[in-house]
N, C-alpha and C positions, 0 to 999 in steps of 0.2 A: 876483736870484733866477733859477734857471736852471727852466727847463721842460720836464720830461721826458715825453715820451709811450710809455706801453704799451697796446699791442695786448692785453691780455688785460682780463678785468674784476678780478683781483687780480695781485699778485705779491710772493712773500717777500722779507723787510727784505733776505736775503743776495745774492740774484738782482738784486733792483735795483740795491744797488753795483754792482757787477759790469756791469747793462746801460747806468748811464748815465754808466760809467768812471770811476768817482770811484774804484776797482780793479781789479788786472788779471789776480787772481786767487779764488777762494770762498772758498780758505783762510785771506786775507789777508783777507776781511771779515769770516769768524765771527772771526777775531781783534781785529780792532777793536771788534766788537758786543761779543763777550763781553767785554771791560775798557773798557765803557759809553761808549766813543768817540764813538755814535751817538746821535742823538734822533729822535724821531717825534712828531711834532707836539708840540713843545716838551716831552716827556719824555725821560729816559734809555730808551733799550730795550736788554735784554743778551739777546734769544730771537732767535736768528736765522732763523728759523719765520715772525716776527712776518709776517700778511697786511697789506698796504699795498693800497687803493684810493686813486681818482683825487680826488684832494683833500688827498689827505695830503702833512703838508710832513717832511723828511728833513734836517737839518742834521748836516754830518761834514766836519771837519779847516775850518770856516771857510767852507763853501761851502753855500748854502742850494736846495735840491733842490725842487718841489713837479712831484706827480704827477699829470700832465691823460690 
């Protein structure tokens, strides 16, 4: 499980991609989000809106995320 830290007290499901480069682009994660690529604490999420705090776990393409 990889361990990602943000500096903020939340961050969107699209912006986190993105910060902990699991993409290299926004456009390229609301892509993934929207055809349910993504989970959030072991759910599907297709909002790429969705607010993420520190605890939450993120799994996408095999690689399991969790937010400190």
């Amino acid at each position: 499980m990889n361990e990602v830290k943000i500096n903020t007290d939340l961050i969107k499901l699209d912006s986190f991609l993105k910060w902990c480069g699991a993409v290299s682009q926004g456009s390229e994660a609301k892509i993934f989000i929207k055809n349910g690529k993504v989970k959030v604490n072991g759910e599907v999420e297709t909002k790429r809106s969705k607010k993420l705090y520190r605890g939450f776990i993120v799994e996408f393409e095999g690689e399991t995320y969790k937010i400190i």
